[in-house]
N, CA, C and O atoms as a GROMACS GRO file, in nm:
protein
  320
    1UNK      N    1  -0.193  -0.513   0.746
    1UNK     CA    2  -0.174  -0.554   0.607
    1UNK      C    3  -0.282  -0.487   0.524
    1UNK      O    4  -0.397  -0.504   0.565
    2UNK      N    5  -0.264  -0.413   0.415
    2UNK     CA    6  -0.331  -0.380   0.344
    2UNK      C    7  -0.337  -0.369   0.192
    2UNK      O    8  -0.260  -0.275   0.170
    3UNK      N    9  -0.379  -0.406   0.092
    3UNK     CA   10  -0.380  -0.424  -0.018
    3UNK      C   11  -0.441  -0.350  -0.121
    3UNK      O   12  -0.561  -0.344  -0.147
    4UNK      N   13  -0.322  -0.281  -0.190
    4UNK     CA   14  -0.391  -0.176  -0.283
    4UNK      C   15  -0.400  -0.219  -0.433
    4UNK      O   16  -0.308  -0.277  -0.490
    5UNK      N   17  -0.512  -0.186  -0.489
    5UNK     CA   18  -0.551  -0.229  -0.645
    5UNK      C   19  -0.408  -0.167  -0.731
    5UNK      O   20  -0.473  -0.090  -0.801
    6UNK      N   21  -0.307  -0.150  -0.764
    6UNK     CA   22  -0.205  -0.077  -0.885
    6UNK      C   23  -0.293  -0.030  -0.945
    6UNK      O   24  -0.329   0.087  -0.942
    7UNK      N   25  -0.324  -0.090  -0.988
    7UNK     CA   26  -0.421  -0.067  -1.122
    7UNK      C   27  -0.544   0.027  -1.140
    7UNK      O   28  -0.624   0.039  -1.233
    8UNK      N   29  -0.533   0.088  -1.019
    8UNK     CA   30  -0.705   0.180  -1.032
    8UNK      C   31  -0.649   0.300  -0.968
    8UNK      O   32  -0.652   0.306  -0.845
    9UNK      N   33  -0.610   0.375  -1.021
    9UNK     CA   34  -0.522   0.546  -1.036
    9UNK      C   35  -0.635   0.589  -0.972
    9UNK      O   36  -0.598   0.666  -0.883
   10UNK      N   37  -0.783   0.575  -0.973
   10UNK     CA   38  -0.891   0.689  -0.972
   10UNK      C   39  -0.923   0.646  -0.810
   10UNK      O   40  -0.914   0.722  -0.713
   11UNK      N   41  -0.952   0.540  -0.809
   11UNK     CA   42  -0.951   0.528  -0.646
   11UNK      C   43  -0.833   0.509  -0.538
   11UNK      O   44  -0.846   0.460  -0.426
   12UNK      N   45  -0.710   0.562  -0.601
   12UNK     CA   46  -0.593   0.543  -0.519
   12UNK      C   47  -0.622   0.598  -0.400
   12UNK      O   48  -0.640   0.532  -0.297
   13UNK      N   49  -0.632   0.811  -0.416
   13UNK     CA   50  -0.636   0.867  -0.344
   13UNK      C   51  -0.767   0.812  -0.190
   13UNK      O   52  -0.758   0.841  -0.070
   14UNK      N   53  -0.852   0.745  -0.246
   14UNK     CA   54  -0.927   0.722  -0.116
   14UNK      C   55  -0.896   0.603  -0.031
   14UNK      O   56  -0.941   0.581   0.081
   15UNK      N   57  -0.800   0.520  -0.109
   15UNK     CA   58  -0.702   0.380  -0.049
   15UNK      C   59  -0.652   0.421   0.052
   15UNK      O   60  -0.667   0.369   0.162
   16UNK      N   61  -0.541   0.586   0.014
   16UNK     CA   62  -0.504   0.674   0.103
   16UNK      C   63  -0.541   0.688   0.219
   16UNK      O   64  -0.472   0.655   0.314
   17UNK      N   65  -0.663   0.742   0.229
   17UNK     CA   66  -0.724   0.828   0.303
   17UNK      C   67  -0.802   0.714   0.414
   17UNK      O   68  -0.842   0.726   0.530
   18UNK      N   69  -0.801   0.596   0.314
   18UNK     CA   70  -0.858   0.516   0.455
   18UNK      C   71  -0.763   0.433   0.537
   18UNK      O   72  -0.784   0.359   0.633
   19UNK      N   73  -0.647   0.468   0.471
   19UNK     CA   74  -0.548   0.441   0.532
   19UNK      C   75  -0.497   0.480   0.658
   19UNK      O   76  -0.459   0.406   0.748
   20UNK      N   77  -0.499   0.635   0.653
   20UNK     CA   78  -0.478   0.720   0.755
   20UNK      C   79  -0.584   0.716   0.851
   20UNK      O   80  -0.563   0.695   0.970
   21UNK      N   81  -0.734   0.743   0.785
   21UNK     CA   82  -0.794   0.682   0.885
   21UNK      C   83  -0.788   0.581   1.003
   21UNK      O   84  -0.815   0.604   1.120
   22UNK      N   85  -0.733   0.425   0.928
   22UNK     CA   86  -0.693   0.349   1.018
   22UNK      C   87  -0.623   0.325   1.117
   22UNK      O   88  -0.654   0.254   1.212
   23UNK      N   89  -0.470   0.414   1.090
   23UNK     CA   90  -0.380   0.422   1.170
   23UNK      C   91  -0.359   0.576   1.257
   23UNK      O   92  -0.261   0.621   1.316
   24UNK      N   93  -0.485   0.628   1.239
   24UNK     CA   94  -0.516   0.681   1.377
   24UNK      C   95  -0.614   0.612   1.434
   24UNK      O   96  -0.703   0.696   1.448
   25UNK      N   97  -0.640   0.545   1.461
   25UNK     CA   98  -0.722   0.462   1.551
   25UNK      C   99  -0.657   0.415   1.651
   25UNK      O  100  -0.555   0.349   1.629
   26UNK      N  101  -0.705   0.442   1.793
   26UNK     CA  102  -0.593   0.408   1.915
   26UNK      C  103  -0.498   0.242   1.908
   26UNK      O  104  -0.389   0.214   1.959
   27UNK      N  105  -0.595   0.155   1.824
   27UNK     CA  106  -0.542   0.001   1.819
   27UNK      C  107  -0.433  -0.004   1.715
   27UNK      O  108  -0.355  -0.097   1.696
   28UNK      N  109  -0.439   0.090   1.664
   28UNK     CA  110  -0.302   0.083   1.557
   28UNK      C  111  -0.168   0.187   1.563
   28UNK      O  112  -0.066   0.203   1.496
   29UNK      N  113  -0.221   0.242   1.670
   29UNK     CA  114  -0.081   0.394   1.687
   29UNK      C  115   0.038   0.303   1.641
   29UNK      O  116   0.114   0.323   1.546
   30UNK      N  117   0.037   0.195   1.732
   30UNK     CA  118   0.199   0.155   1.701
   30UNK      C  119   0.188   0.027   1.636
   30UNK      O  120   0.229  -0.066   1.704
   31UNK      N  121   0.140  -0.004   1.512
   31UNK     CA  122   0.101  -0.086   1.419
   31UNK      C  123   0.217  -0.063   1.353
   31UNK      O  124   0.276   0.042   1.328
   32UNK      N  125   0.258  -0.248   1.313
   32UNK     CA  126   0.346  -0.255   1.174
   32UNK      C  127   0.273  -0.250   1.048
   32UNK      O  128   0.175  -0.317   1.018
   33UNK      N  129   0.339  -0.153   0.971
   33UNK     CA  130   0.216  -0.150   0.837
   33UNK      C  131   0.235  -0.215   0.703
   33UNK      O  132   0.311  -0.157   0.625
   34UNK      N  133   0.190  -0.302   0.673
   34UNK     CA  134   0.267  -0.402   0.481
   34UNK      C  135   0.129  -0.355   0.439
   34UNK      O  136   0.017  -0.361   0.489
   35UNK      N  137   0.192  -0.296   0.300
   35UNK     CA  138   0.130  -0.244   0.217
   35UNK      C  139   0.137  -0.319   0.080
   35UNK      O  140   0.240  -0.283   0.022
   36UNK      N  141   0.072  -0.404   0.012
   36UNK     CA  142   0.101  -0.495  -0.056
   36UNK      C  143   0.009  -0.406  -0.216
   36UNK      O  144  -0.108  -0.377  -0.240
   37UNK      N  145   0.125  -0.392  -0.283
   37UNK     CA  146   0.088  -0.333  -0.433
   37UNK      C  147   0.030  -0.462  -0.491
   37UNK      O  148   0.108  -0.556  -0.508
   38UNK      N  149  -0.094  -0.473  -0.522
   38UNK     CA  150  -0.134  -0.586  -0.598
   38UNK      C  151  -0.164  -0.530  -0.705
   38UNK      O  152  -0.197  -0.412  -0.720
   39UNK      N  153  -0.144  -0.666  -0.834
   39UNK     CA  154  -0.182  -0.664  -0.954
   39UNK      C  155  -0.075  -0.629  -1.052
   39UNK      O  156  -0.104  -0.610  -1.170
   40UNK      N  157   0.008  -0.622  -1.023
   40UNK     CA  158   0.167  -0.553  -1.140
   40UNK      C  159   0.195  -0.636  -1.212
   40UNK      O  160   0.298  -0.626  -1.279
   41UNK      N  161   0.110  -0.749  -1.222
   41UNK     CA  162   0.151  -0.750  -1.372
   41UNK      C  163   0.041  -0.741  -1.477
   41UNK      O  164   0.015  -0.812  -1.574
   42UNK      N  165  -0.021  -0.624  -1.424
   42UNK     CA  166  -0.102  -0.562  -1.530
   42UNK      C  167   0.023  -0.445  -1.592
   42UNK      O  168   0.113  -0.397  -1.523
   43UNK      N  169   0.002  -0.422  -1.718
   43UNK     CA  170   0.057  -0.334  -1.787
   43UNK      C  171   0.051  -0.180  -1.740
   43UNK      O  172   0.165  -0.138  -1.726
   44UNK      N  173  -0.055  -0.077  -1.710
   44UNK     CA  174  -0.057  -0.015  -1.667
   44UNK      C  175  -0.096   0.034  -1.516
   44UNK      O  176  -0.168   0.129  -1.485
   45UNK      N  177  -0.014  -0.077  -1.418
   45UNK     CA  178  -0.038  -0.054  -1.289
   45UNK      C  179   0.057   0.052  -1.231
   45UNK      O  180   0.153   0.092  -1.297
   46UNK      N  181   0.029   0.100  -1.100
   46UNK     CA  182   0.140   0.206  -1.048
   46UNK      C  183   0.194   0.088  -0.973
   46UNK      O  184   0.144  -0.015  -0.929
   47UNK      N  185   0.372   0.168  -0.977
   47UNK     CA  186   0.480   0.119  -0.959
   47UNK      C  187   0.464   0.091  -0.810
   47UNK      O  188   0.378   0.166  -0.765
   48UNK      N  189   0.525  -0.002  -0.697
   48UNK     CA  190   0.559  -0.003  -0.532
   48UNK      C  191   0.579   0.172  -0.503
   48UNK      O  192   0.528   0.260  -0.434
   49UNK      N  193   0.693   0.154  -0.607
   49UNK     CA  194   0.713   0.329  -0.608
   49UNK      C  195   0.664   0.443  -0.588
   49UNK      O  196   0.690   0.524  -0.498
   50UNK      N  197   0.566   0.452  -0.702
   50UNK     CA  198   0.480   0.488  -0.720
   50UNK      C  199   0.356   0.552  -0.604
   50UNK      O  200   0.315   0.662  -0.566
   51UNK      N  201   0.323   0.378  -0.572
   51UNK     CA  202   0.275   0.413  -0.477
   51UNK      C  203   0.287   0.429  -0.345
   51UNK      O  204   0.197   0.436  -0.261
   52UNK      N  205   0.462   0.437  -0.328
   52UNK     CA  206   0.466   0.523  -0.193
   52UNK      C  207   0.502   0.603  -0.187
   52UNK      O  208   0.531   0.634  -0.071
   53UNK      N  209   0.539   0.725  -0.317
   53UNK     CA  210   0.534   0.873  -0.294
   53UNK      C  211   0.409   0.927  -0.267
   53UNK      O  212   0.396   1.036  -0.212
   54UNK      N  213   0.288   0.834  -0.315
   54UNK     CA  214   0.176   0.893  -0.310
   54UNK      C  215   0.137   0.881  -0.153
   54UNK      O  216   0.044   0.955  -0.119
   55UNK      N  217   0.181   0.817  -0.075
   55UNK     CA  218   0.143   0.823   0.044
   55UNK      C  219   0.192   0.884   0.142
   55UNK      O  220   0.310   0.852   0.152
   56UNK      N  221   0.161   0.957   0.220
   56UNK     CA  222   0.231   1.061   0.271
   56UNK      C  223   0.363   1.037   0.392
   56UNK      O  224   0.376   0.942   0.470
   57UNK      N  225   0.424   1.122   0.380
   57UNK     CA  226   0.543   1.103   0.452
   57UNK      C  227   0.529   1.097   0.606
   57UNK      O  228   0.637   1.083   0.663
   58UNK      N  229   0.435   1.104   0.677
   58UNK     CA  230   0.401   1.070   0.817
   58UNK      C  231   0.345   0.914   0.833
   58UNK      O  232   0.362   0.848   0.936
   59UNK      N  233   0.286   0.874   0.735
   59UNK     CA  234   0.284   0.737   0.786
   59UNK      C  235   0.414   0.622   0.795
   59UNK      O  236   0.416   0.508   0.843
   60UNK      N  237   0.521   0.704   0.726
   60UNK     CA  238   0.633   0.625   0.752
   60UNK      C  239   0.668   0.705   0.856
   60UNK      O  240   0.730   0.628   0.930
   61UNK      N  241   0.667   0.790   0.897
   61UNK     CA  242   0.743   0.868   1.068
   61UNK      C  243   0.683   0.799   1.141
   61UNK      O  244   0.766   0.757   1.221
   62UNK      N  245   0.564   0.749   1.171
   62UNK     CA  246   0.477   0.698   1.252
   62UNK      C  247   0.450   0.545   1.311
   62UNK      O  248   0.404   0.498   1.415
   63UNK      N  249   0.511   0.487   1.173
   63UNK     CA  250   0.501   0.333   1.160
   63UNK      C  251   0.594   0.314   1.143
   63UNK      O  252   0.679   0.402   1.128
   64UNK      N  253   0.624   0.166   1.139
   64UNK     CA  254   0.707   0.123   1.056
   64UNK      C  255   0.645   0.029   0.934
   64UNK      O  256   0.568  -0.066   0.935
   65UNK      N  257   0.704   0.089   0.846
   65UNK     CA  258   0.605   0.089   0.714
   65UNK      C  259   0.705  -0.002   0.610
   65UNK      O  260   0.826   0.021   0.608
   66UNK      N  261   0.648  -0.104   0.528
   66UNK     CA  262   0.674  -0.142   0.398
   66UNK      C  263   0.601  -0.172   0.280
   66UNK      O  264   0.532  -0.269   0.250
   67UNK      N  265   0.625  -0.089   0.233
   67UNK     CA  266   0.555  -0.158   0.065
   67UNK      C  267   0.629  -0.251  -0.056
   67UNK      O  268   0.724  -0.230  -0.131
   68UNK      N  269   0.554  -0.343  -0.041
   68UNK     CA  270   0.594  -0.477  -0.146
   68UNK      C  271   0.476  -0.496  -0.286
   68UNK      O  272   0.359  -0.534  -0.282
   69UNK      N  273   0.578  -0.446  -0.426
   69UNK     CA  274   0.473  -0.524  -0.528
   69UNK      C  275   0.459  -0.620  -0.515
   69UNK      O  276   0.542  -0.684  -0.450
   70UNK      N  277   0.345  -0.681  -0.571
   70UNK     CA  278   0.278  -0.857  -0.617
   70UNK      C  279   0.185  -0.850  -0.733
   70UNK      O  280   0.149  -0.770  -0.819
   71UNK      N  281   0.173  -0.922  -0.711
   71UNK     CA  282   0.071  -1.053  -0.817
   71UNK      C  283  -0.006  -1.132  -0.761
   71UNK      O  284   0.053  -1.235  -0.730
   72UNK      N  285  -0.119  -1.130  -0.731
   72UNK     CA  286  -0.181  -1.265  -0.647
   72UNK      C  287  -0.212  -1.375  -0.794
   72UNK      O  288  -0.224  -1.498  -0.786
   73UNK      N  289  -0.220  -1.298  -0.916
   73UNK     CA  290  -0.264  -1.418  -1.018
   73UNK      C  291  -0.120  -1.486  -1.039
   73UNK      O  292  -0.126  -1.609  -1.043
   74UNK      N  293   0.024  -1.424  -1.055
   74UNK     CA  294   0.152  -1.520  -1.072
   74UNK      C  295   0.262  -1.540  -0.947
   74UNK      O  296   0.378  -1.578  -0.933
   75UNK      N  297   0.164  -1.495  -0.875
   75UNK     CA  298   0.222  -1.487  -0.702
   75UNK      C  299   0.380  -1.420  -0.689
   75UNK      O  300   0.458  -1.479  -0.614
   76UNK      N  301   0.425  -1.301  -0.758
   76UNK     CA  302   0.549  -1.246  -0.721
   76UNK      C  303   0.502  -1.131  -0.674
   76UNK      O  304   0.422  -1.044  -0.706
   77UNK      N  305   0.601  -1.166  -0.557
   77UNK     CA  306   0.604  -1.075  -0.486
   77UNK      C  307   0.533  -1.101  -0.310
   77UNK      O  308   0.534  -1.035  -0.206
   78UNK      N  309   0.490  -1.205  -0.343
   78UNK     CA  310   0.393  -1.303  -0.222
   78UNK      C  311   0.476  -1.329  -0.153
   78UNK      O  312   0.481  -1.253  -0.057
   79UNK      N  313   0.574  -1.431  -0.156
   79UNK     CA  314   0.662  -1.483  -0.114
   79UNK      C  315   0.809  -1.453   0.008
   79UNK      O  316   0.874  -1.515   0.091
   80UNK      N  317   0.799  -1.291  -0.061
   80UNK     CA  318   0.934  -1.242  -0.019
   80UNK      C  319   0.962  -1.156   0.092
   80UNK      O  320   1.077  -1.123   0.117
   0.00000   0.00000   0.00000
């Protein structure tokens, strides 16, 4: 499970990167991965969307991968 800020464009790319980091690590080769977009309902957050073009197309070959927007302040997206 991992939880990315929407809202902070400038540190996306290293969210990324420690991402990949993680799931080469021998304890996670075959890790299920939830990727939880937090914060959307800020006005200018990146989309679920968004942020899974930005992530590269081998961590879904690799995993089995989902990304879900939320809200931890109006809890959508928690739930589902």
């Amino acid at each position: 499970l991992m939880f990315i800020d929407s809202n902070d464009r400038e540190r996306f790319p290293d969210a990324v990167e420690e991402l990949q980091k993680m799931l080469n690590e021998d304890e996670l080769r075959e890790a299920f991965v939830v990727i939880m977009c937090n914060k959307q309902d800020l006005p200018n957050a990146m989309s679920a969307e968004e942020i899974r073009s930005g992530i590269p197309d081998r961590v879904f070959r690799t995993h089995t991968t989902h990304v879900q927007a939320c809200s931890a302040v109006n809890g959508e997206g928690i739930y589902e």
